[in-house]
N, CA, C and O atoms as a printed pandas DataFrame, in Angstrom:
     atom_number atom_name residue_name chain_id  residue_number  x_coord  y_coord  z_coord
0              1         N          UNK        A               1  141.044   54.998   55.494
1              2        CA          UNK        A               1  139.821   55.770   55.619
2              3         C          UNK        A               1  138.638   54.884   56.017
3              4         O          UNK        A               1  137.857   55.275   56.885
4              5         N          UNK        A               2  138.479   53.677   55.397
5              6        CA          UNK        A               2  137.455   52.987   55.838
6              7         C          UNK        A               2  137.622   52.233   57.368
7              8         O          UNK        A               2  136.657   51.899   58.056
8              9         N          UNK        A               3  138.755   52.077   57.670
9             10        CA          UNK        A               3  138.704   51.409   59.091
10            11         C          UNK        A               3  138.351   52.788   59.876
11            12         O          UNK        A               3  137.774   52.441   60.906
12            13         N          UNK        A               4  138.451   54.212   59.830
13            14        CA          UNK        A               4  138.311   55.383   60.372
14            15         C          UNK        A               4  136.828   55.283   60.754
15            16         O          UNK        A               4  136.400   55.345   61.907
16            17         N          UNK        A               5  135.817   55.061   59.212
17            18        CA          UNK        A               5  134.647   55.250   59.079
18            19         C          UNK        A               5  134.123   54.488   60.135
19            20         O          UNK        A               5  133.380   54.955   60.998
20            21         N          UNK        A               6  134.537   53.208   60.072
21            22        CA          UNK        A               6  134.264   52.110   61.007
22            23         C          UNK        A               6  133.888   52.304   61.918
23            24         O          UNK        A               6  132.670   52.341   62.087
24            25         N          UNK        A               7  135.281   52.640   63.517
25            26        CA          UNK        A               7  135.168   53.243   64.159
26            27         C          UNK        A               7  134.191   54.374   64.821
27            28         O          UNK        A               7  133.542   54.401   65.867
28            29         N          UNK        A               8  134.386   55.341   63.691
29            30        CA          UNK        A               8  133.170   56.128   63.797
30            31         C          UNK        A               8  131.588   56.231   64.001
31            32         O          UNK        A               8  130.881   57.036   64.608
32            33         N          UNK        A               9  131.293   54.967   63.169
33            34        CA          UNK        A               9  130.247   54.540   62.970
34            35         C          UNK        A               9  129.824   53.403   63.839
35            36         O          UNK        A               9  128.634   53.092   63.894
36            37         N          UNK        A              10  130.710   52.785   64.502
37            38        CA          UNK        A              10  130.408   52.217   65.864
38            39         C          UNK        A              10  129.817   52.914   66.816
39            40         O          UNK        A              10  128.784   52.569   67.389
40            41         N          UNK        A              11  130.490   53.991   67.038
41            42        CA          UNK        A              11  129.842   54.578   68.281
42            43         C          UNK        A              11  127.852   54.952   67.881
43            44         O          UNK        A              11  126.968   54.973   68.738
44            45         N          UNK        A              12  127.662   55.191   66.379
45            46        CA          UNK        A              12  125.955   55.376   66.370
46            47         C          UNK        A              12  125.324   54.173   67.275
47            48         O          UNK        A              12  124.811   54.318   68.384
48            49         N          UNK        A              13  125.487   52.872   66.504
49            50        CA          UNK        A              13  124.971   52.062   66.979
50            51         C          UNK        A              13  125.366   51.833   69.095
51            52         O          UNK        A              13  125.081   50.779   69.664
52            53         N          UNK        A              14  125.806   52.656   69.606
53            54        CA          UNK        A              14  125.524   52.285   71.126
54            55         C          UNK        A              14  124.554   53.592   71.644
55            56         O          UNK        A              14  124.634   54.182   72.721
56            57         N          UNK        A              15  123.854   53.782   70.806
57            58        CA          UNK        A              15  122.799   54.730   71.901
58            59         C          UNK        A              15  121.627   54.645   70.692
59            60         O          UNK        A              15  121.855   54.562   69.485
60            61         N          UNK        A              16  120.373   54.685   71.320
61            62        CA          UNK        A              16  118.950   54.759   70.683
62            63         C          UNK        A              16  118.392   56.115   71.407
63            64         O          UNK        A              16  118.477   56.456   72.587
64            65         N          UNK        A              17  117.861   56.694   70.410
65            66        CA          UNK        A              17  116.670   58.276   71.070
66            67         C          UNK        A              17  115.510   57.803   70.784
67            68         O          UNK        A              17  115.145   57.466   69.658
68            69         N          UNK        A              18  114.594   57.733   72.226
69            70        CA          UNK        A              18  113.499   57.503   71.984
70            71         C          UNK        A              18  112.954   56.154   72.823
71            72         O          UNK        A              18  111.870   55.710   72.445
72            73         N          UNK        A              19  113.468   55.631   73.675
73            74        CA          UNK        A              19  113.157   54.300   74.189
74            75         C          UNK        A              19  114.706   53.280   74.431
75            76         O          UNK        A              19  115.901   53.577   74.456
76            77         N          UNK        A              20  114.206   52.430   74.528
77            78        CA          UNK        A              20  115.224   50.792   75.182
78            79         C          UNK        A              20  115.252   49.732   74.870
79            80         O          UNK        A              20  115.775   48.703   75.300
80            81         N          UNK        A              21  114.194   50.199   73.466
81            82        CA          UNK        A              21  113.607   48.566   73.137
82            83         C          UNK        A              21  114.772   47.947   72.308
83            84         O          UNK        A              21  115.371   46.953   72.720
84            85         N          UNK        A              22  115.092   48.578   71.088
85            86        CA          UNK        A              22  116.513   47.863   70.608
86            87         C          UNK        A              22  117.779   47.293   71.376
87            88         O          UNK        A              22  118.448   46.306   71.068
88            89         N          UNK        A              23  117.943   48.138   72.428
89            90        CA          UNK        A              23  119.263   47.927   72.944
90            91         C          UNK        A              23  119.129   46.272   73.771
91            92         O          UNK        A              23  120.101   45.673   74.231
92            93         N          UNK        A              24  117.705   45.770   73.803
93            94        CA          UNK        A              24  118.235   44.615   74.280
94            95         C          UNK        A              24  118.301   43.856   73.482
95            96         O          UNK        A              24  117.697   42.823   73.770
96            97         N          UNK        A              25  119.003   43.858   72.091
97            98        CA          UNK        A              25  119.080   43.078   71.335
98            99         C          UNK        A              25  120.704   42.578   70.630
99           100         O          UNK        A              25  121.159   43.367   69.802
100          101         N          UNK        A              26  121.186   41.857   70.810
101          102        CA          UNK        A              26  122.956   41.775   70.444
102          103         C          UNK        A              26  122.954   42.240   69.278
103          104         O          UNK        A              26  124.107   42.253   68.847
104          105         N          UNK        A              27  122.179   42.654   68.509
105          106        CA          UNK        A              27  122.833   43.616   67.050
106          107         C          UNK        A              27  121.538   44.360   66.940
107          108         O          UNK        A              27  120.445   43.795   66.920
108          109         N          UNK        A              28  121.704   45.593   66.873
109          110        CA          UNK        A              28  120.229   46.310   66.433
110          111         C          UNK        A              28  119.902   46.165   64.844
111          112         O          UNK        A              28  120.668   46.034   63.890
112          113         N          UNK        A              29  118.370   46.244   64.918
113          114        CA          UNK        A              29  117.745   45.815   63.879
114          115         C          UNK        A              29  118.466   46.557   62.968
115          116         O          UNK        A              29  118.945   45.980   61.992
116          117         N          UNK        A              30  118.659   48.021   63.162
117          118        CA          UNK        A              30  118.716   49.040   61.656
118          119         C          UNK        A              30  120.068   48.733   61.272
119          120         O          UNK        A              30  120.186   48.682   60.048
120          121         N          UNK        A              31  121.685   48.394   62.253
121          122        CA          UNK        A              31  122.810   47.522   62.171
122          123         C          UNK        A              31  122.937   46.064   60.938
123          124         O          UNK        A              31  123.748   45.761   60.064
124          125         N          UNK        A              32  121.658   45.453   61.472
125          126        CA          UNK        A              32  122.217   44.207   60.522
126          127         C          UNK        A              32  121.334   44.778   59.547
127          128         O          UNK        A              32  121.818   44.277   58.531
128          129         N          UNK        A              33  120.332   45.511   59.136
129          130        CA          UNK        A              33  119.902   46.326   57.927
130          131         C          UNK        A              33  120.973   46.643   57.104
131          132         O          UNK        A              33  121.033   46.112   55.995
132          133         N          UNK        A              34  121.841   47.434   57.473
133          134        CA          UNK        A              34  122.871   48.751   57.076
134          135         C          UNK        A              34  123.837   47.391   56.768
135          136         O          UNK        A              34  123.801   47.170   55.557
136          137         N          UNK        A              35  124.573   46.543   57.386
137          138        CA          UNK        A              35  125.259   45.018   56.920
138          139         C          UNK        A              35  125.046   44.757   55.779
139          140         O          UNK        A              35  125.879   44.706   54.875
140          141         N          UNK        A              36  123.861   44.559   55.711
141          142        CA          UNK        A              36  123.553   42.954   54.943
142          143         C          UNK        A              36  122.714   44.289   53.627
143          144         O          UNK        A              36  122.091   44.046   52.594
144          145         N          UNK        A              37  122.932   45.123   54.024
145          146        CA          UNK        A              37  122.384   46.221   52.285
146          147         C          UNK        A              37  120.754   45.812   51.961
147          148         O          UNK        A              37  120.357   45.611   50.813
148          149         N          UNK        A              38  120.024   45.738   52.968
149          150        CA          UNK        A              38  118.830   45.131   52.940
150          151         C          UNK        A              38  118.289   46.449   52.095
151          152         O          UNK        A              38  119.032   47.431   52.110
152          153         N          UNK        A              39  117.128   46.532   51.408
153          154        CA          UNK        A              39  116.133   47.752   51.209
154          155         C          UNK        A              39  115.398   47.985   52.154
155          156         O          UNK        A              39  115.245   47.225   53.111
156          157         N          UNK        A              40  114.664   49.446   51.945
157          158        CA          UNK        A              40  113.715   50.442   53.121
158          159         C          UNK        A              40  113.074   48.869   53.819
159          160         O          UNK        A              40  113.325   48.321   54.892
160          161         N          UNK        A              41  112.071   48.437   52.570
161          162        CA          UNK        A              41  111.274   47.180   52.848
162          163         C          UNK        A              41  111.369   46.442   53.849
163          164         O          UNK        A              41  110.787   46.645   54.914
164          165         N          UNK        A              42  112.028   45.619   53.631
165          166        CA          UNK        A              42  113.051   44.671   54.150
166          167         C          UNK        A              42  113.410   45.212   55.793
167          168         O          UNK        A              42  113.211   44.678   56.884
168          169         N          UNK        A              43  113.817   46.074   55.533
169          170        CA          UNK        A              43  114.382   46.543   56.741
170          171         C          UNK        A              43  113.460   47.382   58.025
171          172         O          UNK        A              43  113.780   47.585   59.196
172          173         N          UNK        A              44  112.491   47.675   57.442
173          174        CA          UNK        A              44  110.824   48.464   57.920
174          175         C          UNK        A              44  110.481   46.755   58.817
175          176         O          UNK        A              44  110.547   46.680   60.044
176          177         N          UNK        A              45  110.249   45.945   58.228
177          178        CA          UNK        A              45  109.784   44.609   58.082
178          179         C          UNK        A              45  110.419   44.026   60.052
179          180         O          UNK        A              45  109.941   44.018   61.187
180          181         N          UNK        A              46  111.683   43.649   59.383
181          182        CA          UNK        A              46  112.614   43.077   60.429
182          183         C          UNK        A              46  112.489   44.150   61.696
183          184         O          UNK        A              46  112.473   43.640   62.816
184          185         N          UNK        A              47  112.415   45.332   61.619
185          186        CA          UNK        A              47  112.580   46.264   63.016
186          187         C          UNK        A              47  111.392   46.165   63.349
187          188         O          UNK        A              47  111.133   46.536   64.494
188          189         N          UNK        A              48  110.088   45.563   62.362
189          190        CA          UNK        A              48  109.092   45.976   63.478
190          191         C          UNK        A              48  108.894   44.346   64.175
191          192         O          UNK        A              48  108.512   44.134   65.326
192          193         N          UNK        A              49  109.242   43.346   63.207
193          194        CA          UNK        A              49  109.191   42.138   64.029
194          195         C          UNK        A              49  110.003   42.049   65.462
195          196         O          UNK        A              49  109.542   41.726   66.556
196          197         N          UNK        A              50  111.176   42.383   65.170
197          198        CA          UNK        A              50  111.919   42.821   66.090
198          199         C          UNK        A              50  111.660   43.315   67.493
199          200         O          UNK        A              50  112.198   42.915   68.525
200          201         N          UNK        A              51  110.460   44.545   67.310
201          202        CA          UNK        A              51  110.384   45.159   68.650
202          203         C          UNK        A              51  108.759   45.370   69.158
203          204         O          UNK        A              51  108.276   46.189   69.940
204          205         N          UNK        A              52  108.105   44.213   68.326
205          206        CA          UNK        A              52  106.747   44.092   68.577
206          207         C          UNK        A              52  106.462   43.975   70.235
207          208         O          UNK        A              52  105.596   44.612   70.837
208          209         N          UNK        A              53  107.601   42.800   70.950
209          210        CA          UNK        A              53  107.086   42.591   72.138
210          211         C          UNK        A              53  107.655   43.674   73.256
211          212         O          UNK        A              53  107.579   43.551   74.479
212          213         N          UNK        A              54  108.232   44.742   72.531
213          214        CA          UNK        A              54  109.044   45.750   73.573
214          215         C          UNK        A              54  108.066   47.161   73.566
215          216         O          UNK        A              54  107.751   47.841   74.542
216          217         N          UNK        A              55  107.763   47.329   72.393
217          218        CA          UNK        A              55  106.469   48.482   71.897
218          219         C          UNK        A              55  105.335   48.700   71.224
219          220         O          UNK        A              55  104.434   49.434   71.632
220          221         N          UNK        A              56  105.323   48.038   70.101
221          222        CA          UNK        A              56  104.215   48.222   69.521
222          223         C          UNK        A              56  102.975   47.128   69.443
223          224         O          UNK        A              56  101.801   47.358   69.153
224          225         N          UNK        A              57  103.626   45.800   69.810
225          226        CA          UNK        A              57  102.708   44.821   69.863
226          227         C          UNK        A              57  101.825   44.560   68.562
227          228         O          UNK        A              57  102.226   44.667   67.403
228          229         N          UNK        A              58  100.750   44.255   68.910
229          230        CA          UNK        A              58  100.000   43.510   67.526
230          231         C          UNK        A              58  100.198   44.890   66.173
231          232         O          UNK        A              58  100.440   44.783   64.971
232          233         N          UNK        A              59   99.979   46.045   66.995
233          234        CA          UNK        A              59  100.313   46.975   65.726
234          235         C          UNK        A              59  101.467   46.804   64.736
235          236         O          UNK        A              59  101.351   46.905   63.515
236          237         N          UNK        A              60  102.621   46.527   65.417
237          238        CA          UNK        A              60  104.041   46.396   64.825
238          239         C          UNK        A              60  104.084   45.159   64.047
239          240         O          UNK        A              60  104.756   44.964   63.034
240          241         N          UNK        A              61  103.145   44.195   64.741
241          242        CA          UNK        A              61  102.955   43.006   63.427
242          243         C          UNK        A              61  102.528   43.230   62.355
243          244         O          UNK        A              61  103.049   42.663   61.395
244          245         N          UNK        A              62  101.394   44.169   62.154
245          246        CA          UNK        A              62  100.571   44.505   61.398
246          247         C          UNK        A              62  101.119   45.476   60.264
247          248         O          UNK        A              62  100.623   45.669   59.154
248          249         N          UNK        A              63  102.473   46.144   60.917
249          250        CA          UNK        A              63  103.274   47.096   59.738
250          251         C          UNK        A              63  103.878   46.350   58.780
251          252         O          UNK        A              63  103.822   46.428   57.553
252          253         N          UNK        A              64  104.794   45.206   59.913
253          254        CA          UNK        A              64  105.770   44.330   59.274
254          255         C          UNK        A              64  104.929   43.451   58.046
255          256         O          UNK        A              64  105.484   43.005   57.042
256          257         N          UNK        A              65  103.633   43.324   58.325
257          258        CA          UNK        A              65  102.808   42.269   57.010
258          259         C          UNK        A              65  102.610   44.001   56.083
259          260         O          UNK        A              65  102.830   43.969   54.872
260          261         N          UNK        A              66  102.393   44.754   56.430
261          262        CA          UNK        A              66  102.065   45.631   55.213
262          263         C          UNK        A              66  103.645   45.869   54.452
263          264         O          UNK        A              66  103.578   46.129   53.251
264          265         N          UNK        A              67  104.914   45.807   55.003
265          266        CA          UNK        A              67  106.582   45.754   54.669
266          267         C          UNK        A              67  106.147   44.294   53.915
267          268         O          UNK        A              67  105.612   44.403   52.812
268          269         N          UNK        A              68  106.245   43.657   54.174
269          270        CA          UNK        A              68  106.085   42.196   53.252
270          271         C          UNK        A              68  105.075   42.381   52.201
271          272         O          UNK        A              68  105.563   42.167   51.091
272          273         N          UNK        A              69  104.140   42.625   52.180
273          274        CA          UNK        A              69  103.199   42.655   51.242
274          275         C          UNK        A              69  103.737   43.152   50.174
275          276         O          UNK        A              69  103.814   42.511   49.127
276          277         N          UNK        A              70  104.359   44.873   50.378
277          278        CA          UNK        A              70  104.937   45.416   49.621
278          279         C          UNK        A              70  105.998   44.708   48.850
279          280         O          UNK        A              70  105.984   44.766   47.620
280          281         N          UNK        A              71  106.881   44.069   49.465
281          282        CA          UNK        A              71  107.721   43.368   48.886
282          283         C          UNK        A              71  106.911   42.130   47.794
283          284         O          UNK        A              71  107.038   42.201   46.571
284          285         N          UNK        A              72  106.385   41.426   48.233
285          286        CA          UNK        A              72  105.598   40.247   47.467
286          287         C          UNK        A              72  104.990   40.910   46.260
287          288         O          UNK        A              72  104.628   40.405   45.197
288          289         N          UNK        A              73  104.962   42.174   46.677
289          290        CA          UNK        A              73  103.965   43.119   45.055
290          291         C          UNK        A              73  105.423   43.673   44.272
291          292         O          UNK        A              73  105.478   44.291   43.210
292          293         N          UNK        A              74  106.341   43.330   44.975
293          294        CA          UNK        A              74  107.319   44.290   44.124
294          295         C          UNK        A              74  107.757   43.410   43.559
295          296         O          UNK        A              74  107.823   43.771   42.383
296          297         N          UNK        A              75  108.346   41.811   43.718
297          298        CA          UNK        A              75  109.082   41.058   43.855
298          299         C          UNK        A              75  108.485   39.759   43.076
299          300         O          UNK        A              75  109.205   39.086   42.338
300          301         N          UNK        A              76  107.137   39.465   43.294
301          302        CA          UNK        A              76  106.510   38.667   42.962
302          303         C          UNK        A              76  105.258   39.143   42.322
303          304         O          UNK        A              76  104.181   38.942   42.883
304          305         N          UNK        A              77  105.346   39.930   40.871
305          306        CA          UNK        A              77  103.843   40.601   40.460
306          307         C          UNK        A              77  103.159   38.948   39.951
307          308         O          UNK        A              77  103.595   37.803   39.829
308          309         N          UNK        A              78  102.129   39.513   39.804
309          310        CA          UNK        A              78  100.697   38.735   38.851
310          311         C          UNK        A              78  101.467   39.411   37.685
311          312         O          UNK        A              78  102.104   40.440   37.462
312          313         N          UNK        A              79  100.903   37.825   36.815
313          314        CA          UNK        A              79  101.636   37.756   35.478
314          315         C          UNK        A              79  101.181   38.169   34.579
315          316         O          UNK        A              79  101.574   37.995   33.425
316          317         N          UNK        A              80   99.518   39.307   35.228
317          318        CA          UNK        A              80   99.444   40.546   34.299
318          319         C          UNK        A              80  100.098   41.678   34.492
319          320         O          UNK        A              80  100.455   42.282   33.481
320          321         N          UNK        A              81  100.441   42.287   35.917
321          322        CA          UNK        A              81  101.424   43.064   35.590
322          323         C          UNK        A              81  102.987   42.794   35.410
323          324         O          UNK        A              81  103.852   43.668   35.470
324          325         N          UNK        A              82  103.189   41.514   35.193
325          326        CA          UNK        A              82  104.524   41.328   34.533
326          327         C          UNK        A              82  104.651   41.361   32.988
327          328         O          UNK        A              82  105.694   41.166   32.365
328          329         N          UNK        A              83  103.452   41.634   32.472
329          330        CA          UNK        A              83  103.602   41.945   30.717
330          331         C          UNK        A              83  103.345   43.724   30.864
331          332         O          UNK        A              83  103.486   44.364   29.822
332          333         N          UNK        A              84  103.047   44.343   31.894
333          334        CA          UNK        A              84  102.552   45.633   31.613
334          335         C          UNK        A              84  104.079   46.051   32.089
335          336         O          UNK        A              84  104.722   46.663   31.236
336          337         N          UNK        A              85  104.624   45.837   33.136
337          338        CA          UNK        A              85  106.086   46.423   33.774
338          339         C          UNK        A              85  107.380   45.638   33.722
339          340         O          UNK        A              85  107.378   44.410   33.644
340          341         N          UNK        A              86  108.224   46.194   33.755
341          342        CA          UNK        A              86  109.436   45.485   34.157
342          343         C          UNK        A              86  110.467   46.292   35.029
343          344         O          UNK        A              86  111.692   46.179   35.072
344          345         N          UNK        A              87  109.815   46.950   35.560
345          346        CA          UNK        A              87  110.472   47.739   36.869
346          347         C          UNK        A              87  109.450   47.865   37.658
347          348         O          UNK        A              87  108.390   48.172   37.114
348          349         N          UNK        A              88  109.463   47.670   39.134
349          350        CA          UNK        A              88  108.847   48.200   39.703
350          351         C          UNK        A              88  107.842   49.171   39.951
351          352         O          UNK        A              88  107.357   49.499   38.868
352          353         N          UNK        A              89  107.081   50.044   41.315
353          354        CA          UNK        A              89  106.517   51.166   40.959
354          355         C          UNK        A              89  108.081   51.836   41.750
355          356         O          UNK        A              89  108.389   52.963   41.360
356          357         N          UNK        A              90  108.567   51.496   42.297
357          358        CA          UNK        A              90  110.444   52.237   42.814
358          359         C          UNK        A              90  110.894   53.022   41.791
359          360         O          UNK        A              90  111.455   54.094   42.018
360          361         N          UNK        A              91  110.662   52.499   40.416
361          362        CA          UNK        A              91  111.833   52.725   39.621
362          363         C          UNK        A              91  112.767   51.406   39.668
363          364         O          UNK        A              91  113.632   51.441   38.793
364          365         N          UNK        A              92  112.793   50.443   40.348
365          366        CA          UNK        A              92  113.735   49.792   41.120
366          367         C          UNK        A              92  113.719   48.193   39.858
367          368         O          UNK        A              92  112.745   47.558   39.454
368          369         N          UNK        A              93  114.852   48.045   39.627
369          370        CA          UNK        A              93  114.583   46.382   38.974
370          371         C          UNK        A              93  114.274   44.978   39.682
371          372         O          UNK        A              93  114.531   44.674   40.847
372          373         N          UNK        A              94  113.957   44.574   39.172
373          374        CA          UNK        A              94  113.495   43.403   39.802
374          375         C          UNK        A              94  114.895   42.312   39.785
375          376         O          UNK        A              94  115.576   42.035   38.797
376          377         N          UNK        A              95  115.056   41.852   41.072
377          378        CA          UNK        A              95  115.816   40.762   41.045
378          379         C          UNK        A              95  115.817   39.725   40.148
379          380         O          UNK        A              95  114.765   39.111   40.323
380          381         N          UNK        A              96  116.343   39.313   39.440
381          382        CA          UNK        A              96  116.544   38.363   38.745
382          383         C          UNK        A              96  116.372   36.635   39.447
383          384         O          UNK        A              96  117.266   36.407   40.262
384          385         N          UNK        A              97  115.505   35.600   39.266
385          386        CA          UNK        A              97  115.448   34.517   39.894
386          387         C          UNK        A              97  115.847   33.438   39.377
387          388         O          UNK        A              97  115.781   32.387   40.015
């Protein structure tokens, strides 16, 4: 069943709706996302670095630092809100370091 899925799921990754900008890339961004089990974050982050110079330009930089930021607030609180929380605002736990 899983080599089926595989298969299957190959064929998403050869077509994009909406533009051309991914496809010139040997693995699309949302691909090694979906791999590597990245979060929304993470993965918001990398696609816009990704396709800054194909579409969005300085804007798409500007998402990818607000994707990071988020992460650095989720990931790395001030060590006043690390006595007030120990989950996230996700719901989500914090990685262990």
């Amino acid at each position: 069943m899983k080599t089926m899925r595989k298969k299957e799921m190959s064929k998403v990754w050869d077509k994009q709706i909406g533009g051309k900008h991914y496809q010139n890339f040997k693995i699309q961004p949302s691909k090694f996302v979906v791999e590597n089990k990245l979060l929304f974050p993470e993965g918001c982050a990398i696609k816009y670095i990704c396709r800054h110079p194909f579409k969005g330009g300085k804007e798409d930089l500007l998402k990818a630092i607000h994707f990071i930021e988020m992460m650095i607030e989720r990931d790395y609180p001030s060590p006043a809100q690390e006595e007030k929380i120990k989950t996230n605002y996700w719901g989500i736990l914090r990685r262990d370091k």
